[in-house]
N, C-alpha and C positions, 0 to 999 in steps of 0.2 A: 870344240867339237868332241862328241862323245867319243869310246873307244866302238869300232864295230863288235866287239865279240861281250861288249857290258851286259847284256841278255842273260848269256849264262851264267852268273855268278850268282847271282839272287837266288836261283836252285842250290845253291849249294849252302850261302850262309841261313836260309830257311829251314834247312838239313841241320844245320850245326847249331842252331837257335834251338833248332825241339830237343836236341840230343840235352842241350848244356840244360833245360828246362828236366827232361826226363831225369837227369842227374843229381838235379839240387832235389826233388822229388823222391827217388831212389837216397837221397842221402839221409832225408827228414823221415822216411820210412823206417831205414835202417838202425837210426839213433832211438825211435819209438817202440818199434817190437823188438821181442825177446826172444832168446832162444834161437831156435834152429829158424823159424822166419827170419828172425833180425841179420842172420847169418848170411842166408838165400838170399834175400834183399842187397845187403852188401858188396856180397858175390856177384849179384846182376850189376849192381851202382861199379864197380872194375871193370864188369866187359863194356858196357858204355862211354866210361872214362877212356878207355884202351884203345875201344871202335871207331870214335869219334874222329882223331887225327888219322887212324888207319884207311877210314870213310875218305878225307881229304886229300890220302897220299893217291890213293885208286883214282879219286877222280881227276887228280893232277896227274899222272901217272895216262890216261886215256887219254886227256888234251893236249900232253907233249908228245904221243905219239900222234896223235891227229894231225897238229901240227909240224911233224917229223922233226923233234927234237930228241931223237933216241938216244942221247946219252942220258935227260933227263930221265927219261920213259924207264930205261933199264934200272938205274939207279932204284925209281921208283917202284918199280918188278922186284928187284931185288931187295930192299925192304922188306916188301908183304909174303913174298917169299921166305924169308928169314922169318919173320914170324911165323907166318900158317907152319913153317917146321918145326917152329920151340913148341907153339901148342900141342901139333899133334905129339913129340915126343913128351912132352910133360905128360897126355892123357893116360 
């Protein structure tokens, strides 16, 4: 028998199937032009690289709270938390 909640997962590894594609994409890009594009290109191929498991914490992060498993949940707050702070303070 199936799991009942199997539905939502397919949204997610669809999510993470475009990203890993946008990536190898943004990598072939980045090796091909020069200069300041092949830079900005790179630059984008990181935040994707970066985004992708951060994309999976969030949405793991909403279904453990859903399912009221808030130590999960916070853990996983806490995290993306921890980053959105390193970024803003790097900017």
């Amino acid at each position: 028998m199936a799991a009942p909640h199997r539905h939502r997962v397919p949204l997610l590894a669809a999510a993470l199937r475009l990203l890993l594609w946008t990536a190898a994409a943004l990598a072939a890009a980045a090796l091909i032009l020069s200069g300041n594009a092949g830079r900005a290109t790179a630059q984008l191929l990181l935040s994707v690289l970066i985004g992708a498991p951060l994309l999976r914490v969030a949405y793991l992060s909403l279904r453990w709270a859903r399912l009221g498993d808030w130590r999960y949940a916070a853990a996983g707050g806490l995290l993306l938390t921890v980053t959105a702070v390193g970024v803003a303070v790097s900017l």
